[in-house]
KETI-24253 format. One record per residue: z, y, x of N, C-alpha, C, CB in turn. Coordinates in steps of 0.001 Angstrom, whole numbers, plus 500000, padded with zeros to 6 digits. Glycine has a CB too. Layout:
BEGIN
ZYXZYXZYXZYX...
***
This chain:
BEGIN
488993458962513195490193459575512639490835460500513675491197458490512179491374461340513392492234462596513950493118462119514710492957463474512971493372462528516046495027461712516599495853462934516004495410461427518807496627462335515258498256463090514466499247463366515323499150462100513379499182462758516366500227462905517158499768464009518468500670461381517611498908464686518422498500465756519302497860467083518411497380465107520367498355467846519102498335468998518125497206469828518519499671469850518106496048470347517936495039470759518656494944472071518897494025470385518187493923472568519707493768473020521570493828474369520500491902472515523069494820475161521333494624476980521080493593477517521391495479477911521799492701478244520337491165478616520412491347480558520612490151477965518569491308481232521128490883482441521774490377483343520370489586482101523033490859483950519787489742484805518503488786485421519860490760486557517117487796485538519318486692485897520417486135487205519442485325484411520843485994487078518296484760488201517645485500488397516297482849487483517379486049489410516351486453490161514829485782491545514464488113490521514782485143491113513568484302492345513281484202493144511609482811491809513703484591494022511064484486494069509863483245494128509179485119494892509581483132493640508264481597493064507448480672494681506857482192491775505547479506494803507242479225496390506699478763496204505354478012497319507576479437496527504325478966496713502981477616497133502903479749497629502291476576496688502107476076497915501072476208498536500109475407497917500729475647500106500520476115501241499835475157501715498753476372502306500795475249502265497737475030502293496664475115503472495736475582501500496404474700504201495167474998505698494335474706505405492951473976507090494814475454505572492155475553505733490704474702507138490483477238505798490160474211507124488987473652508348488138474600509391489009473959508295486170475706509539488604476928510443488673477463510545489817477932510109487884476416510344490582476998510066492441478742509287492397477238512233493540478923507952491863480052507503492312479093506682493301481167506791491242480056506429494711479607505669495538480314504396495586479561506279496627478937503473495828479437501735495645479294501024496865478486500791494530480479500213497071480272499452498434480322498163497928481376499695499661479549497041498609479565495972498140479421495086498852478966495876497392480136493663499013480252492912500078479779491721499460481585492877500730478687491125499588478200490132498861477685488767499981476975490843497932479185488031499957479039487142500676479781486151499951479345487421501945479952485919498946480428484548497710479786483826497757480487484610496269480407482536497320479544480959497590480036481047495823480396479205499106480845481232495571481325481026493990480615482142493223483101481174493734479995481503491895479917482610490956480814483489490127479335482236490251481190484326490947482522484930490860482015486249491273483765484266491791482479487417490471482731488746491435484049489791490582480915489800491578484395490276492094485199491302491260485103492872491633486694490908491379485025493537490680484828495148490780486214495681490903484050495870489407486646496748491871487845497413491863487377498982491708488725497054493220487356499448490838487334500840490537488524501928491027487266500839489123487910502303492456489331503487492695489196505411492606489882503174494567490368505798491550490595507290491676491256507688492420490985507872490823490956508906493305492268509942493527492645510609492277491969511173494611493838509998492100494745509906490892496565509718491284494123508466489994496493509533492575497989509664492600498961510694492236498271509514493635499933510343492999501145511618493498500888512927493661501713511444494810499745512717494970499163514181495597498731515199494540497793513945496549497865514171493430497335515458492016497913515360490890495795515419491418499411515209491392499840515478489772500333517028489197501189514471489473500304517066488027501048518397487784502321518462486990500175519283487116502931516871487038504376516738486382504363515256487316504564516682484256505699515523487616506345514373488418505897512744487587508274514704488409505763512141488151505488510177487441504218510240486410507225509388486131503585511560486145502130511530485463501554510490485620501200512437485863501303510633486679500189509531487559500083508111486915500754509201489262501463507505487456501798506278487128501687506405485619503152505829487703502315506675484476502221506199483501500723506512482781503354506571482905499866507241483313498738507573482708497781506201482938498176508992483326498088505339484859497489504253484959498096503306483697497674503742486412499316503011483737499979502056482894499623501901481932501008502143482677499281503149481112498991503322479646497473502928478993499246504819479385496593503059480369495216502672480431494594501911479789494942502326481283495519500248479926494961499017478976495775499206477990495015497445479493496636500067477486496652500278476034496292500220474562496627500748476048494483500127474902493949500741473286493257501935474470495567501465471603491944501869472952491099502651473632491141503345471983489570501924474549489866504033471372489827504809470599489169503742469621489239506100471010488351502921469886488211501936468896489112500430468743486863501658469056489369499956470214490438498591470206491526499147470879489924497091471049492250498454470140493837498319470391494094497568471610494613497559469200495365497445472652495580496937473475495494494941473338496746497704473742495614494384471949495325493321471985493776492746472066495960493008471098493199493595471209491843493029471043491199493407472631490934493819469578491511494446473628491553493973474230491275493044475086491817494089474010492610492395475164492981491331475953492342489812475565494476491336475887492512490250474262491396489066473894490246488565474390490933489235472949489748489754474451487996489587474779488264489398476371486737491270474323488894489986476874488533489590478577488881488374478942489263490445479683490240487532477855490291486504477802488925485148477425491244486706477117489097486062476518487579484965475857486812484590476581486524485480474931486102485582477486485382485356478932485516485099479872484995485874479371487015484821479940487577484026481292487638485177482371486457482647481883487696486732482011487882487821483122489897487497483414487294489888482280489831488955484476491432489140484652491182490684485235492379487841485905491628491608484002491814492749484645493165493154484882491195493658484027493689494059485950494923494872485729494641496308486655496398493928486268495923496713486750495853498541487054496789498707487886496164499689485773496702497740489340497732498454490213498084499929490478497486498081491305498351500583490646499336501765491538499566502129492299500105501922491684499253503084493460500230503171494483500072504369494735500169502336495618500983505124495797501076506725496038499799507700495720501385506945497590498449507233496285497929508018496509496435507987495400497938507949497928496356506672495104495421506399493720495617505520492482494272505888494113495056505521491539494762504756490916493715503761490413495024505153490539494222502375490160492783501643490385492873500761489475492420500952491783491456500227489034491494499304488034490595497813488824490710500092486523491048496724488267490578495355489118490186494637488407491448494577489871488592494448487722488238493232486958487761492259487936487169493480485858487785491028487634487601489348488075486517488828487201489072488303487791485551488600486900484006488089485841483474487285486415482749489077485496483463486240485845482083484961486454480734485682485757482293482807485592479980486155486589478677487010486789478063486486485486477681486719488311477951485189484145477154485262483724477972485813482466476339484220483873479548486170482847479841487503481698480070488062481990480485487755480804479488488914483131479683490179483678479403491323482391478633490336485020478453491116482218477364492244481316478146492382479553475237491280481155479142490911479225479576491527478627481306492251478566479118490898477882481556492044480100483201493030480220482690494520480930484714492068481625481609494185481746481798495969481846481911496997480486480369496584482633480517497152479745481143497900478804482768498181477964480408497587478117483440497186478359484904497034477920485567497899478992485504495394477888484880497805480081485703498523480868485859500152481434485576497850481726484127500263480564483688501452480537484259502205479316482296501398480593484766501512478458485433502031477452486486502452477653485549501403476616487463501867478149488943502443478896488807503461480005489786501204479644487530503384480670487799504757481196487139506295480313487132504642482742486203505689479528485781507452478655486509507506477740484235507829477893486883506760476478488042506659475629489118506234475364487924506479475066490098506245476481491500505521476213492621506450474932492376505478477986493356505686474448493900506057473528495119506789473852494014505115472798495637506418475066497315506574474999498450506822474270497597507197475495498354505676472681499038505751472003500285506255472313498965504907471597500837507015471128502553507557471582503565506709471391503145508782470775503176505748470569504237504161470431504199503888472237503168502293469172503229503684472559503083502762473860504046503335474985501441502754474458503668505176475055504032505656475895505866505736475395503069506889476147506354505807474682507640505967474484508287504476475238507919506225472785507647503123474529507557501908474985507978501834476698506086501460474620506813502465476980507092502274478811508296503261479159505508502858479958508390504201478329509276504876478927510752504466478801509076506061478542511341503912477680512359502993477771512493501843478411512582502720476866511135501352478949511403499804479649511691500475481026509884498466479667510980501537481698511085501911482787512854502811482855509632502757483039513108503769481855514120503864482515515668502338481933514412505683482219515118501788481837516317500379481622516244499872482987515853498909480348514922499372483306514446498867484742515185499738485607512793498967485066515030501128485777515840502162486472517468501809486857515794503419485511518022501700485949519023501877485787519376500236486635519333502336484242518561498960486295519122497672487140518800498398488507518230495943486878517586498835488646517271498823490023518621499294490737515979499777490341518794501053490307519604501737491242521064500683491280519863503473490674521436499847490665522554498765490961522389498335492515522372497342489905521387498590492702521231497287494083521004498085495291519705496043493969521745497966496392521686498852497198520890498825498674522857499047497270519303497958498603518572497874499361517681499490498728517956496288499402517372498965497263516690500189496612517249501739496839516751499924495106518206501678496500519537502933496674518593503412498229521892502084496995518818502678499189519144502887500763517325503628500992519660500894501895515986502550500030515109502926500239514571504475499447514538501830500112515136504661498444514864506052497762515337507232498657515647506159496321516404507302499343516943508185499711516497508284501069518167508110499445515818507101501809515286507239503413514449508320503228514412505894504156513257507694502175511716508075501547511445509949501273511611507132499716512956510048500371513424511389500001513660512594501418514929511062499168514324511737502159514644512568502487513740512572503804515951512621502400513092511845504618511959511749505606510940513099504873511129509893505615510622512907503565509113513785502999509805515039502272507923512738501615510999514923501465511724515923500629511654515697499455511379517143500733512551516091498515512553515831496763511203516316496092513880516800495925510722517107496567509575517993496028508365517401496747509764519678496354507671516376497340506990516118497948506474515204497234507315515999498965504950514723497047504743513478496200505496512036497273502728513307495859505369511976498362505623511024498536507278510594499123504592510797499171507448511646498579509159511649498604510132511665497189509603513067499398509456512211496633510705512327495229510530511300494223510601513823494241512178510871494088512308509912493326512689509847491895512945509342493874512104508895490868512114509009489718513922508499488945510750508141489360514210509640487857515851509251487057515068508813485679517315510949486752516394508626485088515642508571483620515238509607483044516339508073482631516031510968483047515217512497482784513614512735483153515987513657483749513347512029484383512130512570484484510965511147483756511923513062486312511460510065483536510369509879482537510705510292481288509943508561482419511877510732480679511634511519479472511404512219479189511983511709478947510759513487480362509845514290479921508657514191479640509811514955480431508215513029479800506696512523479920505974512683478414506656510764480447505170513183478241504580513811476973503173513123476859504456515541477066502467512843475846501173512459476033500436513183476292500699511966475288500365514282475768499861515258476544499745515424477802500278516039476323500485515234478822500727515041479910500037514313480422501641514816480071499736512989480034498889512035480520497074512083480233499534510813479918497141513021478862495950513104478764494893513884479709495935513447477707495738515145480309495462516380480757495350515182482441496890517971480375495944514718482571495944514292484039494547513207484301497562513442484384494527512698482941492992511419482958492118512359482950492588510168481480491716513393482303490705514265482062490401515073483054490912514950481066491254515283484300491519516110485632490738515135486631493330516347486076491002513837486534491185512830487886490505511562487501492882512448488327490329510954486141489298510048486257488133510162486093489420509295485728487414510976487024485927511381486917485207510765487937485674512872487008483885511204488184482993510270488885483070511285490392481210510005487983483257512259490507483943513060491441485205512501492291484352514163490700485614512088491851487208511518492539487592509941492718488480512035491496486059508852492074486220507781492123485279507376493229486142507261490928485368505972493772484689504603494257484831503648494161484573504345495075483670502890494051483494501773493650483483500083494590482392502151493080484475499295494689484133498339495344483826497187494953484763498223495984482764496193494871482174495371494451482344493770495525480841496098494264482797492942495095482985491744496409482626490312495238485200491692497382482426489409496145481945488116495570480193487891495433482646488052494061479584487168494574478555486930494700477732487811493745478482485686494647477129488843494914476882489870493599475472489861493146477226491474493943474794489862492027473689489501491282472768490743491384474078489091489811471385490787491361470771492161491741470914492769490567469271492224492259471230492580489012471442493286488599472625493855487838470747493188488359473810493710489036475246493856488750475239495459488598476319493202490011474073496401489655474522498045490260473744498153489105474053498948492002472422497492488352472089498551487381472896497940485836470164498726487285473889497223485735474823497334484831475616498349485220475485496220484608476359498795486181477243499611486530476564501423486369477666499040488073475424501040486924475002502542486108474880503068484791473926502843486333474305501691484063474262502374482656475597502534481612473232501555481887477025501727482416477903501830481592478996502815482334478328500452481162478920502820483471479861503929484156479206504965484759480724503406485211477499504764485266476770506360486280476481506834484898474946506251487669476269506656483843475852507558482942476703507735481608474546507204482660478044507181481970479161507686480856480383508601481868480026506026479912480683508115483004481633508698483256481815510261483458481914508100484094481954511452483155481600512561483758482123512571485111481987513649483028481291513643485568481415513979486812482997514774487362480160514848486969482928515598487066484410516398487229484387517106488491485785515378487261485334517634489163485415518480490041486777517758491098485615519998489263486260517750492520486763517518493407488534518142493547485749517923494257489298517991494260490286518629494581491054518135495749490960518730493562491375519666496027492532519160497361493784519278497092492499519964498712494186518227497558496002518454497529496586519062498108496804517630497766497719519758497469498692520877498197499896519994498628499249522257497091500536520139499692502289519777500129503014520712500462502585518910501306504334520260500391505475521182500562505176521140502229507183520589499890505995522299502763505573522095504314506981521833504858504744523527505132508229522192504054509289522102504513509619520716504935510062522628503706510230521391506728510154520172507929511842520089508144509102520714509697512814519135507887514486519279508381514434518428509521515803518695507220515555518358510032515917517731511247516828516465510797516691518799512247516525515653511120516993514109511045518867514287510728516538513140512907519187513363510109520899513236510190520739512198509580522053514326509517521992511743509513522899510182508764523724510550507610524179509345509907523708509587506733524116509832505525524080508515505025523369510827504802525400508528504722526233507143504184526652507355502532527879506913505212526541506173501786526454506033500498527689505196500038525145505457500157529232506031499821530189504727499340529394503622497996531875505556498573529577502652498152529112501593496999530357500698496723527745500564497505531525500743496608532564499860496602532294498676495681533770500556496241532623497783496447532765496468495748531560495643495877533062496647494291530531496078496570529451495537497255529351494388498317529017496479497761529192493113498235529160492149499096528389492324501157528313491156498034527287493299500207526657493996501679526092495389501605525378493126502273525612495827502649525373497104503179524371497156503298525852497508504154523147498220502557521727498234503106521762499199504313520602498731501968521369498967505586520446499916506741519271500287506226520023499187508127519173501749506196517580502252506716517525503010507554516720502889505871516880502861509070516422504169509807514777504210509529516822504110511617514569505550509817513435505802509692512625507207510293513420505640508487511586507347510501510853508829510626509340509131510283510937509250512061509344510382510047508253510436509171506851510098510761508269512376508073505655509422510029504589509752511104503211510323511120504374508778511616501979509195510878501225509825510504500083509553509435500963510109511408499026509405509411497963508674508788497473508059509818496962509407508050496247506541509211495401505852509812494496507279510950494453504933508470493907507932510915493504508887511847493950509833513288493322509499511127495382509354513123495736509381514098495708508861515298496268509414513897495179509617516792494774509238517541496414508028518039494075510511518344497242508080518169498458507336518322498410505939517206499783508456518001497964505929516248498145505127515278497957503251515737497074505743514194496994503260516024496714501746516997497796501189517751495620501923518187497985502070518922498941502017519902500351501701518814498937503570520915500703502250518045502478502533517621502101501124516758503199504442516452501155500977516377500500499790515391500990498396515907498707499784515422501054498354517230501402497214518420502739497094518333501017497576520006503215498426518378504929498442519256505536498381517997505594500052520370505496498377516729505714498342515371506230496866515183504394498736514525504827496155515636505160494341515460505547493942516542503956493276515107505868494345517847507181494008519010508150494255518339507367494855520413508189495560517550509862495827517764510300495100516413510455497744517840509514494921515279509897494326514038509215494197513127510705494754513560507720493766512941506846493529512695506170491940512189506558494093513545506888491246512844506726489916512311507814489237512801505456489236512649507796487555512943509519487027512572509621486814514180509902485205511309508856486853515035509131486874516563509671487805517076508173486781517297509753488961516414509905490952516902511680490729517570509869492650514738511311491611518229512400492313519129514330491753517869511754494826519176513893492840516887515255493057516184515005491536515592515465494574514929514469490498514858514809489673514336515490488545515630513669489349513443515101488353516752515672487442517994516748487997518032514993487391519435517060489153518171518360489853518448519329489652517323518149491366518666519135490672516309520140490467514919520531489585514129519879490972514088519174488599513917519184487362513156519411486140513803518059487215512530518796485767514756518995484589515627520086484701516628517773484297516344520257485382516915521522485478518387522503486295517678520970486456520153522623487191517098524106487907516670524154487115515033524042490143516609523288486524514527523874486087513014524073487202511747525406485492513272523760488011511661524218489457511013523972489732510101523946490467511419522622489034509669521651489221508996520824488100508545521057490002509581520291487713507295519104486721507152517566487632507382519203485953505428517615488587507018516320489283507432516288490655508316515630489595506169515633490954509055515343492582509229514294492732509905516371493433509932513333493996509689511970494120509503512033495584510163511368493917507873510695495962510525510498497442510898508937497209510397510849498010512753508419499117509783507222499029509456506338500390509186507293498223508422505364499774508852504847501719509314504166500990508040503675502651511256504572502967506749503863502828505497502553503603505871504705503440504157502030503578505383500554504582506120499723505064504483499001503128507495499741506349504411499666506630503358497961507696503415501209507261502961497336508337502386495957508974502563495989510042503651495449509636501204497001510755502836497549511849504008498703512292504689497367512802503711499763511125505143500698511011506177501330509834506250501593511923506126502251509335506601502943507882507362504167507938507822502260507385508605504779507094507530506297506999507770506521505926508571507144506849506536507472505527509377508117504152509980509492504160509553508080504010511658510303502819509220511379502502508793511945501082509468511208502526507399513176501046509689513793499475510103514775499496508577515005499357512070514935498261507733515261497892507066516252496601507135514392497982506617517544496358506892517615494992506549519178495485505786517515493668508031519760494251505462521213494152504507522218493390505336521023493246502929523440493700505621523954492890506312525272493069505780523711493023507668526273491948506416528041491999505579528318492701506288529259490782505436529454493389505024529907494752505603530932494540506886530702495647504367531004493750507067531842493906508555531127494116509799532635492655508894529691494074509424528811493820510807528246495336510656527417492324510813527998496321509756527631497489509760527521498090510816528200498052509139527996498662511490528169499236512703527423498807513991529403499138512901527880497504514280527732496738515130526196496443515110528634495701514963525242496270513726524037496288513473523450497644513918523875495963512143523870498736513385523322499806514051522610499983515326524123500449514127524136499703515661524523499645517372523393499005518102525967498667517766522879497742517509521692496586517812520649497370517755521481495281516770520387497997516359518714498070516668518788499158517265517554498118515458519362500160517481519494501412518750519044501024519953520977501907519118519638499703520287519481499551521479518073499000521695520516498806521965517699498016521003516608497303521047515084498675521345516653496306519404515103499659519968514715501100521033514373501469521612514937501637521529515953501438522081515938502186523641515385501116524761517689502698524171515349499817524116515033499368525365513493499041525888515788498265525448512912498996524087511505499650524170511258500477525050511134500284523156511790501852525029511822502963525504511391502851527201513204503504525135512507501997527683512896502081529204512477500908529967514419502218529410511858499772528932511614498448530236510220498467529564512735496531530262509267498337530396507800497679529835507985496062529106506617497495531365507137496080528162507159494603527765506605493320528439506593494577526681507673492099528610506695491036529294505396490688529083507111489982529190504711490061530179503248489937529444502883488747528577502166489928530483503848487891528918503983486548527679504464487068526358505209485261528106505288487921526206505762488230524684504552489173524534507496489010524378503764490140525325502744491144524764501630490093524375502196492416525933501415488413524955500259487880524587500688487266523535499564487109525494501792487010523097502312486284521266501746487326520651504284486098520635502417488485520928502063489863519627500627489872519439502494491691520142499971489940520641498002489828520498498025488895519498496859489120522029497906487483519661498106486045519338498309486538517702499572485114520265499096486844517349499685487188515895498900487642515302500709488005515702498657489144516268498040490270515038496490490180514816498318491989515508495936489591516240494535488857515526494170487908514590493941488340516245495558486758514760495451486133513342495754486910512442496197485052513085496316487932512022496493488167510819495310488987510480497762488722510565494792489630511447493304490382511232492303489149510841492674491262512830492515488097511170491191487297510727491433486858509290490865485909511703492628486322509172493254486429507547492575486920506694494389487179507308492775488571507020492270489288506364490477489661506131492999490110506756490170488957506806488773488797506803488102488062506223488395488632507651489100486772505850488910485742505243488439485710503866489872485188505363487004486082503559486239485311502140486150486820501938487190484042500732485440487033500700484997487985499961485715489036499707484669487582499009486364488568498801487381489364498805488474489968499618487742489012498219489080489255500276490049489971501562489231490892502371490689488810502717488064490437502849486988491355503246487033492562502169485497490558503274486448492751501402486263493860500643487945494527500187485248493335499298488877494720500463490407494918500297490180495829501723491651493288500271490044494869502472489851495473503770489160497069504332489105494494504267487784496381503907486922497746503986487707498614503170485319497677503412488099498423501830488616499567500957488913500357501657489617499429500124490133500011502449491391500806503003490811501491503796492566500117503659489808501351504599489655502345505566488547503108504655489210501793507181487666503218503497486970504508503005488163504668502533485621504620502018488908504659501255489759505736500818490436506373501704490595505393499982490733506218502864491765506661503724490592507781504778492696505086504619489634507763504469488367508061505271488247508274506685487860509104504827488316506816507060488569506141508533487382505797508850489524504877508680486688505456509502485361505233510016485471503742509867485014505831511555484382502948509704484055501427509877484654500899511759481929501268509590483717501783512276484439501692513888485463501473514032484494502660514689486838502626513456487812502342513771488665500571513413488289503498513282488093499963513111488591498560512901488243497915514414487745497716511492486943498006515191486754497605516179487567497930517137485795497775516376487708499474516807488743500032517910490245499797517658488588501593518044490679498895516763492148498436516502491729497159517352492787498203514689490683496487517394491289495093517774490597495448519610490438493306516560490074496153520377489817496053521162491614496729521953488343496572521183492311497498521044493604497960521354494342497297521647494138498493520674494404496359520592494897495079520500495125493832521388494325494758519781493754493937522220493262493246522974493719493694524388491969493217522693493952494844524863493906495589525940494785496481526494493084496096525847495765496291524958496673497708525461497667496937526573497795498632523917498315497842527643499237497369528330500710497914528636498663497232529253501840497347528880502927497195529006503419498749528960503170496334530129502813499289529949503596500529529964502688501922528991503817500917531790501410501606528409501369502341527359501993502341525996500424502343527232502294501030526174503567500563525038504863501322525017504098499044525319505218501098526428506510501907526620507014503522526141506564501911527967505712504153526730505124505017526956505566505492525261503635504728527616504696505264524357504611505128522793505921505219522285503977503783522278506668504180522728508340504058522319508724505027522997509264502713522691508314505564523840509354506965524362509330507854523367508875507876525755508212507749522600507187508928522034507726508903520567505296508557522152507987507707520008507943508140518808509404507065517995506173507924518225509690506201519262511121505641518675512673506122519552510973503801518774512785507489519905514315508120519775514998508556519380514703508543520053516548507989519187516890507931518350517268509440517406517648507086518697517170510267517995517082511800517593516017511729516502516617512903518911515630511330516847514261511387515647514234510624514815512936511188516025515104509944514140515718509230512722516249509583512300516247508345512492516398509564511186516913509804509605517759508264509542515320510013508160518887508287509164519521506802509318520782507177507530520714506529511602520591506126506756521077506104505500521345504654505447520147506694504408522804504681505567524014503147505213524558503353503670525829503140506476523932502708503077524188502163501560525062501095501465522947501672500868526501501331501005527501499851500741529063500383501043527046498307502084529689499549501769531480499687501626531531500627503077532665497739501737
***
């Protein structure tokens, strides 16, 4: 039996390595990566487009064209459907985010063969009924309207806005006007642009069967068309940082956001700021949570974080605090900063942060799936496999005053955008 009363020996991560898929080509050149290391008869396919923000040609396209997806296709309706993936014990859905769109089925492999074609159906014939789309468009702007009540959201629209600009995909924020312009038309013209075999990939994880890739060809390499590549255009307009305060009267607390725009995963800096990110507020040990939360009381949470997007990246410090401490919070994480800035970090707090962020890298490594999530991120983002080695050898090695160094570089305070939401 185990002695309970001794807590066992801290083990060293020694070898983190990301798993190399095999790669794979559809009829229609979509490319397939596949990580086939499941003990369960289980797999799941994530189908990803460039389909975001970057290619739209009407503001919130994007999103409601994913939304509308499991709708109804041209022969089933959005229930029948749901039925059938039920029946088979699948789980599909259609996350979202800035820069693509993606679809996620879950199949125990011996009904694989009969949900793909279901799924191949929603992408060559979706319906986008006009009931549906009116549907989302009233739930979304009702949702709208609670959200902007709350003034963490308030504080985060307007950081976002104004770091990238109103006109920027990854800056401008949605009213209720702009989903009521949303037309089906609109959505149709945008699926027919962007869900092609040109602009998609394929990721495959769990226990995958040899003849999972030639199901996937005959229902998606030889239905999906091909389509035509594209590059995204941005606004180039660059402003200079300021503060901007939001009266909210009658508000119990005050949202903080500072923030500045940065870069993508490809950035030679990215690793390095990757470190000083989770010193300064990155996990619940960081710089600002000892300071704000534990020793000044100010706050139950506050966080700092780098969004990292296909093609650029932002950093932000976030938290809510009573309005009497406003100021005085500021005042805190300024300093904390600056002090990045000016003292190298101890080497006991730089070996917690190691300590951390390799566990959370192994986390993420953890089983089939987290593995394959993993790899994703670095092809869509089109990062090299390497560069994962070269995060944790960073990780491993970086020292005190290249840290510093970094915080000179990219946390002063000139170079924030700072927006106080509340009394």
């Amino acid at each position: 039996m185990p002695d309970r009363t001794r807590a066992p020996k801290i083990r060293e991560i020694s070898n983190l390595s990301l798993p190399i898929p095999q790669q794979y080509q559809l009829d229609n050149g979509i490319p397939v990566y596949a990580v086939d290391m499941g003990t369960q008869d289980v797999i799941k396919i994530e189908i990803v487009f460039d389909a975001g923000r970057p290619y739209e040609k009407k503001q919130l396209v994007s999103r409601a064209t994913a939304e509308l997806l499991k709708e109804g296709t041209k022969e089933q309706n959005a229930a029948q459907i749901a039925e059938t993936i039920d029946f088979y014990g699948g789980s599909l859905s259609f996350p979202v985010n800035l820069d693509t769109s993606n679809i996620v089925l879950y199949s125990l492999n011996k009904h694989f063969d009969k949900l793909v074609p279901l799924l191949a159906e929603l992408l060559v014939q979706p319906a986008f009924p006009e009931n549906e789309l009116q549907t989302f468009v009233r739930n979304n702007q009702q949702r709208l309207q609670v959200d902007l009540s709350k003034n963490d959201v308030v504080a985060y629209r307007e950081i976002t806005e104004l770091i990238f600009g109103s006109h920027h995909p990854y800056g401008y924020n949605s009213y209720p006007k702009t989903y009521g312009s949303l037309e089906r038309e609109d959505l149709l013209q945008h699926f027919r642009r962007n869900f092609v075999a040109s602009k998609c990939q394929i990721f495959l994880s769990g226990c995958i069967r040899p003849d999972t890739i030639e199901l996937l060809n005959r229902y998606i390499g030889r239905q999906l068309p091909v389509g035509e590549r594209e590059v995204p255009v941005f606004p180039s307009d660059v402003q200079s940082p300021l503060h901007k305060k939001i009266e909210r009267p009658g508000t119990v607390q005050t949202a903080i956001r500072i923030g500045r725009r940065l870069f993508n995963r490809s950035h030679p800096d990215y690793h390095g700021v990757y470190v000083l990110n989770t010193i300064l507020g990155g996990y619940f040990g960081s710089r600002l949570m000892a300071n704000i939360r534990e020793d000044k009381g100010y706050t139950y949470n506050i966080f700092s974080t780098m969004d990292v997007m296909n093609h650029d990246g932002y950093f932000y410090i976030g938290t809510e605090v009573g309005n009497d401490f406003v100021g005085a919070t500021v005042q805190e994480i300024y300093k904390e900063m600056n002090r990045l800035c000016e003292q190298p970090i101890g080497l006991d707090e730089l070996e917690m942060v190691r300590s951390f962020l390799l566990g959370h890298l192994l986390t993420m490594l953890d089983g089939a799936f987290n593995a394959a999530d993993l790899l994703k991120m670095y092809v869509i983002r089109n990062v090299p496999f390497e560069a994962f080695t070269e995060l944790v050898h960073t990780i491993k090695t970086i020292q005190p005053e290249t840290i510093r160094q970094m915080a000179e570089k990219y946390l002063s305070k000139q170079d924030h955008w700072e927006v106080v939401v509340g009394v």
